[in-house]
C-alpha positions in Angstrom: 11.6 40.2 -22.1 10.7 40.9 -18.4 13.2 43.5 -16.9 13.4 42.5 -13.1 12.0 45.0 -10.2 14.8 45.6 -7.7 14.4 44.9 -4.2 15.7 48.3 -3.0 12.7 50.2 -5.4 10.2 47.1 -4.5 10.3 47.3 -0.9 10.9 51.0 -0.5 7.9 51.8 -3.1 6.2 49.5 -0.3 7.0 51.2 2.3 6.0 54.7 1.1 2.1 53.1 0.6 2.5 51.6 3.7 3.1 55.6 5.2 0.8 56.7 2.9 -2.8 54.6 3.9 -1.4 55.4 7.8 -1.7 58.7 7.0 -4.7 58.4 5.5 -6.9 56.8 8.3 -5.6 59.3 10.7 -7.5 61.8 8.9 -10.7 59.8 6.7 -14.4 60.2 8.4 -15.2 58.0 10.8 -18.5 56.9 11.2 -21.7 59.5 10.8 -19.6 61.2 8.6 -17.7 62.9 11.3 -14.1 63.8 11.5 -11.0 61.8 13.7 -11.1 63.9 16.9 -8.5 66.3 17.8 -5.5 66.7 16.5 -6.0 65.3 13.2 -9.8 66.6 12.9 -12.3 67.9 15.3 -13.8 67.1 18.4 -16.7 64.3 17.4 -20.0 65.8 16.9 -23.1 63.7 17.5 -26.0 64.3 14.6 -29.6 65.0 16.0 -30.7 62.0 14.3 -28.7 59.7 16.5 -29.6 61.9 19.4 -33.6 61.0 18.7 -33.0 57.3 18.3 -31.6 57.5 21.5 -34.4 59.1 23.2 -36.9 56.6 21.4 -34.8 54.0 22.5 -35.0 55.7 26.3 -38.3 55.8 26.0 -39.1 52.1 25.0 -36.7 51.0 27.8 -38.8 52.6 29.9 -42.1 51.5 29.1 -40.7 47.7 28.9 -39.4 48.5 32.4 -43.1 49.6 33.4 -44.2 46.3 31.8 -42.4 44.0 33.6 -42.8 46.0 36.8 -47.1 45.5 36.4 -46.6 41.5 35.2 -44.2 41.1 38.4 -46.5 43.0 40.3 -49.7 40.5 38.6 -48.1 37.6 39.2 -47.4 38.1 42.6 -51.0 37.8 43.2 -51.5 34.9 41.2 -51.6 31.3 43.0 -50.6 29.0 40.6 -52.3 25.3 42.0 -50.1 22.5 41.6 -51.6 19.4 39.6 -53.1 16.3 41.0 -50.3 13.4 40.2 -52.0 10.7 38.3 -53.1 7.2 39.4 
């Protein structure tokens, strides 16, 4: 036979995992493996890694940039003749 689960044990045994996983994201890794910044961890620390994705990512911003800046410049010379309407 079943033996029934009090409310008073159910809800407060809920309660305490409740407490329990908010304590836990204040202080688990969050993202790049770094800590939650100050005061439950330290101040967010970037790895190099991400630091030269970001400069290779700069960099092919800029030549796109470059790109579009000689097409604009191309097509500016460019006359572009309008076609003869059909009879």
């Amino acid at each position: 036979m079943l033996s029934r689960l009090s409310d008073r044990w159910f809800f407060g045994g809920l309660g305490f995992v409740a407490l329990a996983l908010v304590a836990l994201s204040l202080v688990w890794p969050q993202g790049y493996g770094a800590r939650s910044p100050a005061p439950f961890g330290h101040a967010e620390v970037i790895p190099d890694y991400v630091k030269v994705d970001e400069k290779k990512r700069q960099k092919r911003r800029d030549a796109l940039q470059r790109i579009r800046e000689a097409q604009e410049r191309a097509e500016g010379g460019i006359q572009v003749a309008e076609p003869e309407p059909k009879r």
